[in-house]
N, C-alpha and C positions, 0 to 999 in steps of 0.2 A: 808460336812458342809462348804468347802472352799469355794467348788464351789456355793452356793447358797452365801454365803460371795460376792464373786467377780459379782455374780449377781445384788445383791444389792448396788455395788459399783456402778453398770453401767448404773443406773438407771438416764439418764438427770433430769437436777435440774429444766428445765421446767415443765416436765412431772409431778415430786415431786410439786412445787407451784401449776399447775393446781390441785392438788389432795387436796393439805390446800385450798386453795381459793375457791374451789366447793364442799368440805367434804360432804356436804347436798345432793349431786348429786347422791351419791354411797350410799351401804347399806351394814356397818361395822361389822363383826362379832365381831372381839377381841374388849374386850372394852378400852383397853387401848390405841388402835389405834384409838377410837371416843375422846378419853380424850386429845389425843395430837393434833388431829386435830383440835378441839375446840383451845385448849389453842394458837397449832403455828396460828391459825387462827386470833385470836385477837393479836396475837403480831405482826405478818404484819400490820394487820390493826391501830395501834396504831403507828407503826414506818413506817405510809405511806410514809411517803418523805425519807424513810432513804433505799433506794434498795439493801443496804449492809447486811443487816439482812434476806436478803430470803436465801444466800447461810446459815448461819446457821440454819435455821430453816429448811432447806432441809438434813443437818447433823444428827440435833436431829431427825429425822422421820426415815432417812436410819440406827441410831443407836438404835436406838426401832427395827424394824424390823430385825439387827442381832440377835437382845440379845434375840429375841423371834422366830427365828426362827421354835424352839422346839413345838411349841404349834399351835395345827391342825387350829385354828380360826387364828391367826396369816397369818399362810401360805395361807390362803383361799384367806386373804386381800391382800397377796405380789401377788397373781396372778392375782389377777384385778389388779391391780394396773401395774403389768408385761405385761397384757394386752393392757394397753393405750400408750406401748412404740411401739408395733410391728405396 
């Protein structure tokens, strides 16, 4: 469990914002990971001038992804998504 912990830690916050800003690009299994992408999606977008708000919204998405590790749709998602870093 750590070790997918520190996986997800390592995941660049580019990588994480390309992933909110394109949500519509990929094809989500967990639905809790379409619900967050949606919502960090409009909160960038509504705090356009504010650039400070991407490293949180890269927090909230890598803290969903710990907390769900457990859960087989979950992990499908952390792999594409593990994916676009290699």
């Amino acid at each position: 469990m750590t070790q997918i912990a520190e996986t997800i830690d390592r995941i660049p916050d580019d990588v994480l914002i390309r992933v909110i800003r394109h949500s519509n690009d990929f094809s989500w299994n967990f639905l809790a990971m379409k619900i967050i992408l949606t919502r960090l999606n409009l909160k960038i977008a509504m705090h356009d001038s504010d650039q400070t708000i991407l490293p949180e919204c890269c927090d909230e998405l890598r803290n969903l992804l710990r907390k769900s590790t457990n859960i087989p749709n979950s992990r499908a998602d952390l792999k594409q998504i593990l994916s676009l870093t290699a």
